[in-house]
C-alpha positions as CSV (number, residue, x, y, z in Angstrom):
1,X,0.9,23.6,-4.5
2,X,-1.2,24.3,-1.2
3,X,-1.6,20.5,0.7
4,X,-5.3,19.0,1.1
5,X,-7.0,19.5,3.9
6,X,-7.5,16.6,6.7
7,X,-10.9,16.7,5.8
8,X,-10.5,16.4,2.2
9,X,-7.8,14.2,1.9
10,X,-10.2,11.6,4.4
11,X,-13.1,12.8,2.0
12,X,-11.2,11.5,-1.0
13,X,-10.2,8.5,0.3
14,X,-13.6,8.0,1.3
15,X,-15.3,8.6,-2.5
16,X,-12.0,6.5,-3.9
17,X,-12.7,3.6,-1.7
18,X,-16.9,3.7,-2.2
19,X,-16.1,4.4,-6.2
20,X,-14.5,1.3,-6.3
21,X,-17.0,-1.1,-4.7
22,X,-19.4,0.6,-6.7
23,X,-18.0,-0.1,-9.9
24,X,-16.9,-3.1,-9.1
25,X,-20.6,-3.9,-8.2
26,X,-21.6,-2.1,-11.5
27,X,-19.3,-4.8,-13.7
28,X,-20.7,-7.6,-12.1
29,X,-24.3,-6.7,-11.9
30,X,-24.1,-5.6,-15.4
31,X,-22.4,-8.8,-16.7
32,X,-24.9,-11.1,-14.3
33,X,-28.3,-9.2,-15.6
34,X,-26.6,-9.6,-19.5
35,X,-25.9,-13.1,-18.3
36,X,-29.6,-13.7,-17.0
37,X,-31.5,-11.3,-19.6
38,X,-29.5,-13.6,-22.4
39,X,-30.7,-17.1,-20.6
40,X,-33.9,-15.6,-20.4
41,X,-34.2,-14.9,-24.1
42,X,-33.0,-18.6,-24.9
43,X,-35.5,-20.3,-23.0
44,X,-38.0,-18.3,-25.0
45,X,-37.0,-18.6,-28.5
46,X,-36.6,-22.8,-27.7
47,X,-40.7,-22.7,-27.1
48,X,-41.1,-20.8,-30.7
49,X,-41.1,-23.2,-33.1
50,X,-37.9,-23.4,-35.2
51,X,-35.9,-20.8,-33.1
52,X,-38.0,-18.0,-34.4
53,X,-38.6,-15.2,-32.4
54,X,-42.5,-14.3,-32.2
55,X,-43.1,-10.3,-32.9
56,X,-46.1,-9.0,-31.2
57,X,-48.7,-8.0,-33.7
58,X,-51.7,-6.7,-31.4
59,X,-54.4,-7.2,-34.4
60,X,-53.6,-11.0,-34.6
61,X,-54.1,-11.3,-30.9
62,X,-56.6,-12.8,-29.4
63,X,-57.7,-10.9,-26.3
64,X,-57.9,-14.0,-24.0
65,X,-54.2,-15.3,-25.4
66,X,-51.0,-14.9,-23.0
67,X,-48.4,-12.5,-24.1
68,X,-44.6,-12.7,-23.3
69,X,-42.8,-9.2,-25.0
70,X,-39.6,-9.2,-25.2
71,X,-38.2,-5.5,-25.2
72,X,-35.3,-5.1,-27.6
73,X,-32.3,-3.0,-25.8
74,X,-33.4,-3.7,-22.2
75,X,-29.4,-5.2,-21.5
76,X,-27.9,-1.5,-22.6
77,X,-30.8,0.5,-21.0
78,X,-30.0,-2.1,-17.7
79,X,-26.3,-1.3,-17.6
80,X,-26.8,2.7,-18.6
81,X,-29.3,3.0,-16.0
82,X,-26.7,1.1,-13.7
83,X,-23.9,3.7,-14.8
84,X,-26.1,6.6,-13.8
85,X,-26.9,5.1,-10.3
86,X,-23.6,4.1,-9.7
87,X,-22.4,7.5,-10.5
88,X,-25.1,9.1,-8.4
89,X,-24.2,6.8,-5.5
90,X,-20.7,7.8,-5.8
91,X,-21.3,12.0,-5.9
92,X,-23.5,11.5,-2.7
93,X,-21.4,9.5,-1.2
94,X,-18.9,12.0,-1.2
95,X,-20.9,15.0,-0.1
96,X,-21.6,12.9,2.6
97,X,-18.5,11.8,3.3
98,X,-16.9,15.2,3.6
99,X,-19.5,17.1,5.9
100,X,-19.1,13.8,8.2
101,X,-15.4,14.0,8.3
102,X,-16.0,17.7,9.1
103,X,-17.7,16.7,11.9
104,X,-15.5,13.8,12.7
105,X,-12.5,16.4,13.0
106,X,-14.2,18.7,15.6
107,X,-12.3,17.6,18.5
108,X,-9.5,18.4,16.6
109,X,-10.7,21.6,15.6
110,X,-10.9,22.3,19.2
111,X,-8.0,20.7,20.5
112,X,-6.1,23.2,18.2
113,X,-7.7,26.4,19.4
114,X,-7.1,25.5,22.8
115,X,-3.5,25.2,21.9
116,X,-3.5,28.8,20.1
117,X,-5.1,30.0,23.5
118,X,-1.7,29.3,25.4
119,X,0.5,32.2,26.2
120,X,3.9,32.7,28.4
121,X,1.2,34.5,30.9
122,X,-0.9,31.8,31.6
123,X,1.2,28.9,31.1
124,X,0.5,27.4,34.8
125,X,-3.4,28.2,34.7
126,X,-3.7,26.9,30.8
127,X,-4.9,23.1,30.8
128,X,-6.2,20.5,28.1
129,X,-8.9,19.2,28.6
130,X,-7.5,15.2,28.8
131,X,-11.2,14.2,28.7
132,X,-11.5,13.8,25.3
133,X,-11.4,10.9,22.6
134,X,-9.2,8.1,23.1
135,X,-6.9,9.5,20.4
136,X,-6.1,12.9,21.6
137,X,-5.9,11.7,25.3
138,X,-2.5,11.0,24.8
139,X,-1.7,14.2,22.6
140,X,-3.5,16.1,25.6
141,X,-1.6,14.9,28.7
142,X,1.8,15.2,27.0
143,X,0.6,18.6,25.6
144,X,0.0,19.8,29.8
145,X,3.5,18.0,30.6
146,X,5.1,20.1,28.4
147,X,3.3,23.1,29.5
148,X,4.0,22.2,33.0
149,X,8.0,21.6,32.1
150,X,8.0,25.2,30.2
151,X,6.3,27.0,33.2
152,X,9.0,25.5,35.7
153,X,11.8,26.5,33.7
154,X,10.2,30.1,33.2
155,X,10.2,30.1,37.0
156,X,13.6,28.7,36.9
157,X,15.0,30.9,34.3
């Protein structure tokens, strides 16, 4: 089996690590709003009389009379419609996070054909740019030491 890419492997992490904050978000959001949406239907049915649940009836309304509706379903169309943003979230997330990581690994990209550019010819005249990020500044200058080391024992040889 052909090894991930840097890019993908960093992309996978990436949706791994956002998929589980979101879900975890998901769980207690859902369980909260069920928590809250429940409380909130107590309340209500302790200002009916006897614990009865009013149903609306628009012909015995009066049109100057306050209306509270209470929507049957609205905890499983709360935590579906959760599911489907938290799924959405998590899809982007990782388009995103791959075309950044592709970005992220241009000096890298760069770094590497700068290295294929190195021949026995020009090993004297062939330099790294050392002017990079922090992290390949180190992998540059030892990259031109060794250059420098295998041009001297050329000339030596």
């Amino acid at each position: 089996m052909k090894k991930l890419s840097l890019q993908w492997r960093i992309t996978i992490m990436t949706v791994l690590l956002i998929g589980i904050a979101c879900v975890s978000m998901e769980l207690l959001l859902c369980r909260s709003g069920i928590h809250y949406m429940d409380s909130i239907g107590e309340s209500l049915q302790d200002l009916t009389p006897e614990g009865e649940t009013d149903f609306f009836d628009p012909e015995t309304v009066d049109q100057d009379q306050d209306l509270t509706i209470i929507i049957y379903g609205a905890q499983e169309s709360f935590c579906i419609t959760n599911w489907y943003i938290t799924a959405i979230v998590i899809v982007l997330s990782g388009i995103l996070a791959y075309f950044v990581s592709g970005r992220a690994l241009k000096p890298l990209r760069s770094f590497a054909s700068q290295v294929e550019m190195v021949q026995m010819t020009n090993l004297a005249d062939m330099k790294i740019d050392e002017d990079v990020l922090p992290e390949f500044k180190q992998l540059s200058r030892s990259f031109n030491q060794m250059l420098e080391r295998l041009n001297n024992a050329f000339a030596a040889q």
